[in-house]
N, C-alpha and C positions, 0 to 999 in steps of 0.2 A: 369484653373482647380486646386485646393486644393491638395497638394499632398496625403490627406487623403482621397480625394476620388477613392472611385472603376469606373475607365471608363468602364467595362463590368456589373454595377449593373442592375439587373433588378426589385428593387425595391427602392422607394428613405426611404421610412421608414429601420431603419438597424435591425439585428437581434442584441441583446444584451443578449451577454455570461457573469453571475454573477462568476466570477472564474476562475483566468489565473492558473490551473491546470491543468493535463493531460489533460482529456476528454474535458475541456475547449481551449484549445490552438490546439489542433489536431482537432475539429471540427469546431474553427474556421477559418485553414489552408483548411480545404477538400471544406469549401462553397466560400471563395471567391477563391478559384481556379475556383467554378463553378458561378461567377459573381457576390454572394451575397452581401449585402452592411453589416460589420459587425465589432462591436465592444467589445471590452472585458474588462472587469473592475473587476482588481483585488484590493484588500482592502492593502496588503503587500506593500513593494517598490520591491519586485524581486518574479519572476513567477515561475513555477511549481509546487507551491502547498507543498504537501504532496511529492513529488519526487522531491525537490529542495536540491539545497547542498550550503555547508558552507564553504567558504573557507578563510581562514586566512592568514595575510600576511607572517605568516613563513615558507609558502608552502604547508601544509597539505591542503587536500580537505575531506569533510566529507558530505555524503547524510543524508538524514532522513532516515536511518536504509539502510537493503542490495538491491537497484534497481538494475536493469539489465533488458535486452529486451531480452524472449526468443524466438529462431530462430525456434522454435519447430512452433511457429505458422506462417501458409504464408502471411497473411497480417500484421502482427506488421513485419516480416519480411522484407517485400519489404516496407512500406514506411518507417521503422529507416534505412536503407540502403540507401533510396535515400536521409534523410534527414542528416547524418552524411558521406554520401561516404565513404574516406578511413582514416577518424579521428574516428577511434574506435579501439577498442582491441576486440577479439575474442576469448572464452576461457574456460573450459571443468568445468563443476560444483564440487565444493566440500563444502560442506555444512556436519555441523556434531550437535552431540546431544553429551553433557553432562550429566552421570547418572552414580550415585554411586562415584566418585571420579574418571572416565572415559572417555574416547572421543571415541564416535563412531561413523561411517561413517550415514550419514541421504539423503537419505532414506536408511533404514539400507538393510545390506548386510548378508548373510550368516556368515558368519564371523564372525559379528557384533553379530550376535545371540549366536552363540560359545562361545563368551566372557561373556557373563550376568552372573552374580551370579549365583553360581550351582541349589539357593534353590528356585532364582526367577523363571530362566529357568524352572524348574521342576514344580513349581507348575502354570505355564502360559500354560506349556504342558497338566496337570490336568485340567483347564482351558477350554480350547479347547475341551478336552473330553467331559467334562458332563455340560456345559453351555450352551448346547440346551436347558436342560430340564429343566431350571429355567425360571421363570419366575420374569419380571421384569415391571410391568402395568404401572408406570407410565411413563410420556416423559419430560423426562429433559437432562442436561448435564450427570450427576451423572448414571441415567440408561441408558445412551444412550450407554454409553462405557461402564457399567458394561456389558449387552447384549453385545456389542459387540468384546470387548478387554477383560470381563475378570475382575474378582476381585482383581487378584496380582498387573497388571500394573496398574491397575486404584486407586489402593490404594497406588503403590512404584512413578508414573510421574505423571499419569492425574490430580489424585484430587488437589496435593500441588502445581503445575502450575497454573492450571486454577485459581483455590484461588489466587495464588500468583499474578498473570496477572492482570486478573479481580476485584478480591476485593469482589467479593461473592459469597456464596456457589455452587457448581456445583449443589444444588438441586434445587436454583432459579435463574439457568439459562438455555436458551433454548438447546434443543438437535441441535438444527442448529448449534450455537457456534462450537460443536464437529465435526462435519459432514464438515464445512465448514472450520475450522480452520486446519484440518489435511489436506486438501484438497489443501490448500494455502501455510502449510510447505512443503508439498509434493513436487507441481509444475507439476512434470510427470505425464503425464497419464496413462501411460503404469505402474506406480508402486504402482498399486489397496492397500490399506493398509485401508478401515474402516470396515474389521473383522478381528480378530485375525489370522482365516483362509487365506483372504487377505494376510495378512501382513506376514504368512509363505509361500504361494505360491508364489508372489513376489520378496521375499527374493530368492529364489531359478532362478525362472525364469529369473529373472531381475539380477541375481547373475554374470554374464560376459557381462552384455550389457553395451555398450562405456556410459560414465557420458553425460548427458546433455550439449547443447554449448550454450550459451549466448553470446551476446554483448553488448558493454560499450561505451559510450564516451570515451576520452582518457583524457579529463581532468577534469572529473566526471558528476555525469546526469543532473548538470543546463547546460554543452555546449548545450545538444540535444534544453531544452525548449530556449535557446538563438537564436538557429539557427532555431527553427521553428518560434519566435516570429520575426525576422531578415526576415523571407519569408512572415510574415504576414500584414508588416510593408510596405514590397515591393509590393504587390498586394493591398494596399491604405487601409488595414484596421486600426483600431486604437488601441492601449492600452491603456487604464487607470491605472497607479497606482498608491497607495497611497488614494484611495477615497471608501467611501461606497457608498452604492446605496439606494433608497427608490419606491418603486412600487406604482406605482399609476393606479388603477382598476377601472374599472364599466362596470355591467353587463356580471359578469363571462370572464371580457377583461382584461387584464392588457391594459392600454392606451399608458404610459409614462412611462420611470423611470428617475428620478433622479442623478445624478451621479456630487457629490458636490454642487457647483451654479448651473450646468448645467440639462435643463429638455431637453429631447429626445422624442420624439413621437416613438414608436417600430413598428414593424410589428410580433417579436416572442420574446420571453425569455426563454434563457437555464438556469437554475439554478443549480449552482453545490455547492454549500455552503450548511452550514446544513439545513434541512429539517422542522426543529422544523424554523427555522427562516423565509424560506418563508413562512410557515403559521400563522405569527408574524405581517409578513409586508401583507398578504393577508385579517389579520381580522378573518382569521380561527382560530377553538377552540385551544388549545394547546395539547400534549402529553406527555406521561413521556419518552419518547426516547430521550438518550441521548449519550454521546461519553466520550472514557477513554481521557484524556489527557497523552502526553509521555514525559518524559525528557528523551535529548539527552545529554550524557556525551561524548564529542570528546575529548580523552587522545592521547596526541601525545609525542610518548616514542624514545628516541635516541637507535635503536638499530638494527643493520645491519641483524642479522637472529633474524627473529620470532617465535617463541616456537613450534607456530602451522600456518599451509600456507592456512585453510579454509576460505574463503568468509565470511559464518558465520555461528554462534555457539548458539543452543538454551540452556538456564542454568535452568533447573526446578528445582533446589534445592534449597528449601524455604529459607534454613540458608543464601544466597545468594541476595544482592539485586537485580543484573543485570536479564534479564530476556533474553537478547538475545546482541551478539556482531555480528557486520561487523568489517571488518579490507579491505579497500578502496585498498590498496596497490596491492592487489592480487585477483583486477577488472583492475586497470591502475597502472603501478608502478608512473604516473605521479601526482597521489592524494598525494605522501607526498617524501621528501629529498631525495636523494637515500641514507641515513645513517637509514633514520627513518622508522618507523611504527602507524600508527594512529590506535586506535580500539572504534569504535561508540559503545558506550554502550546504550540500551533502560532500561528505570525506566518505568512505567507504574504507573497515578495516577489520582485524581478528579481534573480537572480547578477548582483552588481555596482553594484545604484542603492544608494541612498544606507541604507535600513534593510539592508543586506543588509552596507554597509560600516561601518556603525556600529550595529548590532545592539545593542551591548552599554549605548547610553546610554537603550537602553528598558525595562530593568530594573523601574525606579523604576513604570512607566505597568501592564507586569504585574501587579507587586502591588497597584495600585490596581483594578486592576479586578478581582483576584481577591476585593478586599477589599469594591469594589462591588456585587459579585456572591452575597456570603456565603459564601466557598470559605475566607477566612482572617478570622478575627474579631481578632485582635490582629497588626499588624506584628512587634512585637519577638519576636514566635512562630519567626518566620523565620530560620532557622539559615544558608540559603545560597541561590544561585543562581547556576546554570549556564547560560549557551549557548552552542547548536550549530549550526553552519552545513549544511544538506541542502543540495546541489545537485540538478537534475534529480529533484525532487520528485513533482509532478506534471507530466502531458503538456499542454498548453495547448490548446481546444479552437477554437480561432479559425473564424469563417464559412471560411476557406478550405482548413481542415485538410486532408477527407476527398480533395478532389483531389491536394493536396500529398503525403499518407501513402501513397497509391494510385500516383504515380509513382515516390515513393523507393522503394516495397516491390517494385516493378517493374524497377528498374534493378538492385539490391541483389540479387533475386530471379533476376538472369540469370545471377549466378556461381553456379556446379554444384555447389558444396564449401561454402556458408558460408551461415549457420541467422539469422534474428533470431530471437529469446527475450526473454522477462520484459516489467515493465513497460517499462525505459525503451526498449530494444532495438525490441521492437514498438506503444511509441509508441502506449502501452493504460490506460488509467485502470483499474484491475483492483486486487482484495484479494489480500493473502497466498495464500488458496487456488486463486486460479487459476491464479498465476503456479506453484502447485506442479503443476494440472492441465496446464497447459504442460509441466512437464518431463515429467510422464508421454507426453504425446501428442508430444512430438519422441524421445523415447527411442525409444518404440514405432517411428520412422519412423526414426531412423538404425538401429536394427537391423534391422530388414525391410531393409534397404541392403544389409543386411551376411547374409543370408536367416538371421537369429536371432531366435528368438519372444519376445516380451513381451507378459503377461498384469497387467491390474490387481490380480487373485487372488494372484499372487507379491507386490505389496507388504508383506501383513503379515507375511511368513515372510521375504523375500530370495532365495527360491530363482533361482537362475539357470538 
């Protein structure tokens, strides 16, 4: 027997997962736990996607911006526990917002509100008052938070953010953007913040409750997808990398795919890559949905205390390139020297314009503003810098998305054999944990296919 094969398969056609990223790697660790024959094929030469890290030889490790597994949910819970044991760190949220030349706690605190300009605070209190009885008809970004937050904040953070992020106007973009982007800085549940009312009640209630605890790899989040691809490798299924794929259909079937020289007979396909591309390779009409691209600046600075100890820092102030920093150090101190400090910086821009093809002559504008900002006290501090080009970063939230998403997912949806998944696949602004809540709930539903049980209670053990 092949060491590639599964001895408990019960199909000889394999399922083929387009995307060794989260949702792609954890769904297919949960099927061939439960016999499935499955292979995964990612385009990269290293796996996790979107939650992958960078690691350099002079010790520094650096993620795609700030991941972490939070412990707040009981399934991402129990199986990152079984799959890391006791190679993790463990360790109390602190996450902050940048505004006005300030650092405040995020999600913000009492406190935090205390400190706001006297004229902001006053007129967001104003605000609150009489912002019922406007009216605001249409449904965009722009109105979504006036309604709701308010003309002060949405003229002093929202509007010059989202601009700045995105690249176009908060009035041609969707109110989802808003609803869901606040939603995913949040994290918490328990710290309601999309009405201004929210967001003072919160402040209060949530004002003495212990920070959030999360867990880490200890030598950043490629060990986790190492060691799930290491469990996947051991129960016979395969990885592909380094290779594209080509779908080969008929009669609303995927048949085959292709993956290099090699042709495959399937029995399903998960697709987690973008969405515009499976229906490229299905012959389906095209859409304007599309993804920001992100540059990653990894600055690794010699310096034994760091200004500020947060995880990470969102920066809305336009005059600013940076858009948001992680600093790894203070998820594992094992991401960088113990003299040093790393701080990932995100650029937000188009695959293809002009920062995106010459990323690298903005170096010089990072460290300035890191330096503007109080994150790096001396340049000559600065040992090195990296960047990384992300493609299909984020999903673009345009006024006309939800139409456009709703017909691809329709057309995509009539072939009988083939799954969207993960972020880019289902064309979903979503954190790490959901996209693992994905793989639970498509596993669950290709075995039911297959009349085999899956239980969330099995994650922390693997029983099959």
């Amino acid at each position: 027997m092949s060491k590639n094969e599964n001895p408990h398969s019960t199909d000889s056609k394999p399922i083929v997962i387009v995307g060794g990223g989260v949702t792609g790697l954890v769904t297919a660790h949960i099927l061939l736990e439960r016999g499935q024959n499955v292979i995964v094929v990612e385009k990269l030469n290293v796996l996790g996607g979107l939650a992958r890290s960078f690691k350099y030889d002079n010790g520094y490790v650096f993620d795609c911006g700030p991941h972490r597994f939070d412990v707040g949910n009981p399934n991402v819970k129990a199986y990152v526990e079984r799959i890391l044991q006791e190679d993790c760190t463990n360790f109390p949220r602190k996450s902050e917002v940048y505004f006005k030349g300030k650092y405040y706690g995020w999600p913000i605190k009492l406190k935090n509100l205390l400190q706001l300009p006297k004229d902001i605070a006053l007129r967001a209190t104003v605000d609150l008052a009489v912002n019922g009885f406007k009216d605001y008809p249409e449904d965009n970004f722009q109105t979504y938070i006036l309604r709701q937050y308010g003309p002060t904040l949405y003229k002093h953070f929202f509007e010059g953010y989202s601009l700045k992020f995105l690249g176009i106007h908060p009035k041609a973009t969707h109110s989802d953007w808003a609803k869901v982007g606040i939603n995913r800085a949040i994290i918490n549940d328990n710290a309601q913040m999309q009405t201004l009312f929210q967001l003072l009640k919160s402040t209060i209630t949530q004002n003495n409750a212990p920070p959030q605890c999360f867990i880490y790899p200890t030598g950043g989040m490629q060990d986790a997808w190492d060691k799930v691809a290491d469990k996947i490798r051991a129960l016979g299924g395969r990885i592909i990398t380094e290779k594209s794929v080509k779908l080969r259909h008929q009669n609303k079937t995927v048949q085959s795919v292709q993956i290099g020289d090699e042709t495959i007979e399937v029995s399903d396909v998960i697709w987690t890559a973008p969405i515009n591309q499976a229906a490229k390779q299905l012959d389906l009409p095209s859409s304007d949905l599309d993804y920001l691209g992100l540059l990653l600046f990894n600055v690794m600075v010699e310096d034994e205390d760091a200004p500020r100890d947060y995880q990470w820092c969102y920066y809305g102030e336009t005059n600013l390139l940076i858009n948001r920093v992680s600093t790894p150090r203070f998820l594992s101190p094992d991401t960088c020297p113990p003299n040093g400090v790393g701080y990932c910086c995100e650029v937000t821009c188009m695959v293809g314009d002009d920062r995106w093809q010459h990323g690298e002559n903005l170096s010089d504008w990072i460290i300035d503003d890191l330096v503007k900002v109080g994150m790096i006290k001396d340049r000559s501090k600065v040992v090195d810098i990296q960047m990384e080009r992300i493609p299909h970063s984020y999903p673009i939230y345009s006024e006309n998305y939800p139409k456009e998403l709703a017909g691809m997912r329709e057309r995509i949806g009539s072939f009988n054999n083939l799954y969207l998944a993960g972020r880019t696949g289902l064309f979903w602004y979503n954190n790490m944990d959901h996209s693992m809540e994905n793989a639970f709930q498509l596993s669950r539903r290709l075995l039911k296919k297959r009349n085999l049980h899956f239980d969330e209670s099995d994650l922390a053990s693997g029983n099959a």
